[in-house]
N, C-alpha and C positions, 0 to 999 in steps of 0.2 A: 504493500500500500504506500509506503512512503516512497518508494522508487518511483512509484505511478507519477506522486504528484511532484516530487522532482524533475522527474519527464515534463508531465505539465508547467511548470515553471520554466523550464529551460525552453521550451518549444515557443514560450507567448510574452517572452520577453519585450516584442515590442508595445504590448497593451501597456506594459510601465510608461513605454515613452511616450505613447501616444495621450496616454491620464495625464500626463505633466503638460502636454503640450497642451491638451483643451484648457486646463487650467490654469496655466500662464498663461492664456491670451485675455485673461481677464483679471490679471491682479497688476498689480506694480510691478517697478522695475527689479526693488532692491530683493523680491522673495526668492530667496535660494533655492534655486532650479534641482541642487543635488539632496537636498533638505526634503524638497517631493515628491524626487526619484525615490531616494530611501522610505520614503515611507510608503512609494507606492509599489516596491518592490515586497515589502514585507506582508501589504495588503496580496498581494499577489501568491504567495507562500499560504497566506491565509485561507487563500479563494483555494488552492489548489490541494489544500487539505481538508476542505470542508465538503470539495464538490464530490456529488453524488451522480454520475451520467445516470442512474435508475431514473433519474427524475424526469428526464427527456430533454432535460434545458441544455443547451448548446454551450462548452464553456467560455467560449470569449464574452457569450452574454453574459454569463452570470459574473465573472471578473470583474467584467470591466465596472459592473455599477461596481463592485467588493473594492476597485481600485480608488474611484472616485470617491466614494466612503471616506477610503482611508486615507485621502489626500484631503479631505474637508476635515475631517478629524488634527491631522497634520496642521490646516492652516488655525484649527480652535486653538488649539495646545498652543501654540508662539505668540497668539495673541498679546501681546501687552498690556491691553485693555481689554477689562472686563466688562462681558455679556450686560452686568447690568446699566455702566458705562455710554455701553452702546445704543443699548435701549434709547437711553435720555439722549443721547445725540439724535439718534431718527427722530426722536417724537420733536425736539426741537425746528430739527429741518422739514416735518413737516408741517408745523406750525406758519415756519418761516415761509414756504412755498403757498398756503392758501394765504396769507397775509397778502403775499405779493400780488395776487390774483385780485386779492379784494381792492388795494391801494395804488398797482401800476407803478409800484416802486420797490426796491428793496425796502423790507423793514428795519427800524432800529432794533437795539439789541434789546431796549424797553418796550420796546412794542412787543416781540417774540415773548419778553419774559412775562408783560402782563397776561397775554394771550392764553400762556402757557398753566399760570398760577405759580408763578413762583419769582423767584429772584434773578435780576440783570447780573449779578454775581454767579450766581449757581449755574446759570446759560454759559456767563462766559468759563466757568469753571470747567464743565464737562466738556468743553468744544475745544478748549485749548489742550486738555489733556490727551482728548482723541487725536487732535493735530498735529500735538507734540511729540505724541509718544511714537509716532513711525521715522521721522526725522531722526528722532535720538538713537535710534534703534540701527538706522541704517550712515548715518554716520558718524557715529562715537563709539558705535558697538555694544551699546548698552542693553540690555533687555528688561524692560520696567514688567518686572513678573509681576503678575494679579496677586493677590495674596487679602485675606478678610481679615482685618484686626478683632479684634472684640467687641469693639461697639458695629461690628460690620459694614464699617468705612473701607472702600478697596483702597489697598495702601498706591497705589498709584495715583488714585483722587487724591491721597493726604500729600503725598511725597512731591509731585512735581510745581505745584502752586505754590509748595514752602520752599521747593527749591530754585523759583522761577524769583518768590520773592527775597531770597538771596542775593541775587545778581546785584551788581554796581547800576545806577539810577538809569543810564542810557541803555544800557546790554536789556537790564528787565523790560523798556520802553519798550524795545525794540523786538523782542520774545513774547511781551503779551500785545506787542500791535500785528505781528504777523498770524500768531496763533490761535491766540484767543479773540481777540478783536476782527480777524480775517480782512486786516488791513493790507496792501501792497506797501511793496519795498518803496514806490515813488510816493506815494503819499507820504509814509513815513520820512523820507528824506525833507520832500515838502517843508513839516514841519519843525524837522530837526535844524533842516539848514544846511544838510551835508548833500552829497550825492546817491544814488542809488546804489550803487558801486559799495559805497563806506556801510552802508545800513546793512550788505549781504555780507561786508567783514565781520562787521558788529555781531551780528546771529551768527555766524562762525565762530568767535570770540566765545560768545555764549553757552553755544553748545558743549564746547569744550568744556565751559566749567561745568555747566549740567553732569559733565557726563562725570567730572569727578565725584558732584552731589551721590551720585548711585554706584561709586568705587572703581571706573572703568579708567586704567592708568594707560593705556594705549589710545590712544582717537585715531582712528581712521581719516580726521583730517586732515590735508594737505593745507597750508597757508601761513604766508608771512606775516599776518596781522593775529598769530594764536597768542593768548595772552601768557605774561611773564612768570614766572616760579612762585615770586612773592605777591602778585596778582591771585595764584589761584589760591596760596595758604590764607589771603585774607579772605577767601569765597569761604572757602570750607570753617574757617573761625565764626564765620557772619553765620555761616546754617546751622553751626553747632550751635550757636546762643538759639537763633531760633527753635532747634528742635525740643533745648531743652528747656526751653522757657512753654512748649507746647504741651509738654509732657506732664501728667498728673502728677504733683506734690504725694509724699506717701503722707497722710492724714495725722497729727499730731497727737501722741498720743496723755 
């Protein structure tokens, strides 16, 4: 029996690559192509030990859903941002889409958040985290894992807002105008007073220290505007006050 499905695996090898190719035609640039080979290799092992030809189904059919499975599975698990995360992003955006419909304009971010029932803050909370966290991921090399605290806050909603408000006064400007704000790079110079040019250093600048906020000692960034040694030890001093100023006091006894 295992030989069987060995045979099978070796014989359908291109159903791996063909599940990686449908499914990279529809995500991003940065998702590791070898990331959903492997996992579509293993869904593949899976399929080839679980098939039963008694059942009459043809195997490439029955694979290839078992592949695609295992490749939507693959992309849940890397998520950085958690399901519930996501949620509030769609319900935002689709707030923001009949708004548009009713008003012939984009909405503000108070209008979204009245619409919504909730806070200009929490709007822009969730939408910068969802924005942020694939940037960081894909060029710091960070991976901002889900994870549930206790009070069932996902530590990625806690973690990247205190670490965004870290930054030096222009770097955070310029991280919650791109991300959370879903302002462009010329607007923001606009108002800065610099060039487009200097605000994509800036977020470069930024990231890098982000990436230090979550332990990531390597960036994947290239660029001669990355900030200086003593620049990032006073990032990381500035988010330690913050965290531990966040952090519950143990009760007096």
């Amino acid at each position: 029996m295992a030989a069987d499905a060995d045979q099978l695996v070796t014989q359908h090898l291109d159903l791996a690559r063909r599940a990686v190719d449908r499914a990279s035609s529809r995500l991003p640039a940065h998702v590791s192509r070898d990331d959903l080979y492997a996992a579509a290799l293993v869904g593949l092992v899976g399929a080839a030990r679980a098939f039963d030809p008694a059942r009459g189904i043809e195997f490439r059919a029955y694979a290839s859903r078992r592949l695609d499975g295992a490749i939507l599975d693959e992309l849940r698990a890397s998520d950085p941002v958690s399901r519930r995360i996501r949620q509030r992003a769609r319900q935002y955006d689709s707030v923001t889409a009949t708004l548009a419909a009713q008003l012939g304009r984009t909405p503000t971010v108070g209008e979204v958040a009245e619409a919504a029932g909730t806070s200009v803050d929490a709007v822009e909370r969730v939408r910068g985290t969802v924005a942020l966290a694939a940037p960081m991921r894909l060029e710091t090399g960070i991976d901002v894992a889900d994870a549930t605290s206790p009070d069932d806050q996902s530590e990625s909603e806690r973690l990247i807002p205190m670490a965004v408000q870290a930054l030096p006064d222009r770097l955070r400007f310029v991280i919650q105008g791109i991300y959370f704000q879903r302002r462009t790079a010329v607007d923001i110079a606009d108002e800065l007073g610099i060039s487009p040019a200097r605000v994509l250093q800036l977020r470069s600048e930024a990231l890098v220290l982000l990436g230090d906020a979550f332990g990531t000692s390597a960036p994947r960034l290239r660029s001669n505007h990355l900030p200086s040694g003593r620049r990032r030890q006073a990032y990381r001093e500035t988010l330690r006050r913050l965290s531990d100023a966040a952090s519950p006091r143990p009760a007096a006894s």
